[in-house]
N, C-alpha and C positions, 0 to 999 in steps of 0.2 A: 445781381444779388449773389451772385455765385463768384464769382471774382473780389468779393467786398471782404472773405473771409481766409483771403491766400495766407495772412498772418499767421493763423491756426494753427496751421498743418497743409491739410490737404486740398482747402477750398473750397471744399463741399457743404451744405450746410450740416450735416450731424456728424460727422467725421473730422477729429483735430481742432477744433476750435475750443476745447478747453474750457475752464468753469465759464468764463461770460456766456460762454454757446449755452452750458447748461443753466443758467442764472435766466438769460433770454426766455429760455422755452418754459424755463418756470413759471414765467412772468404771465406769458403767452396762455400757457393752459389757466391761470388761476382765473386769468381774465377772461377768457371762455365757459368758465366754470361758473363765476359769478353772473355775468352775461346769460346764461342759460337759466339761472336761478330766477334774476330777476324777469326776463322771459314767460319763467313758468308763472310768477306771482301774476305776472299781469292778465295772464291767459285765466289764471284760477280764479281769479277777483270778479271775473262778471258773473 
């Protein structure tokens, strides 16, 4: 995973990889964000 981002810059994942890097982890958090929500409804619902 670490070598998949040499394109970027530096190869690193948050380092140089530029707006896709940032677009990605947007992606990444919203869908943990929702993930967690629906989570709670199902825990809240019994």
């Amino acid at each position: 995973m670490m070598g998949f981002n040499t394109w970027g810059g530096y190869g690193s994942m948050m380092g140089g990889t530029g707006s896709f890097g940032i677009i990605t982890w947007l992606v990444i958090l919203v869908d943990l964000i929702l993930a967690g929500i629906w989570l709670w409804q199902q825990i809240t619902k019994k």
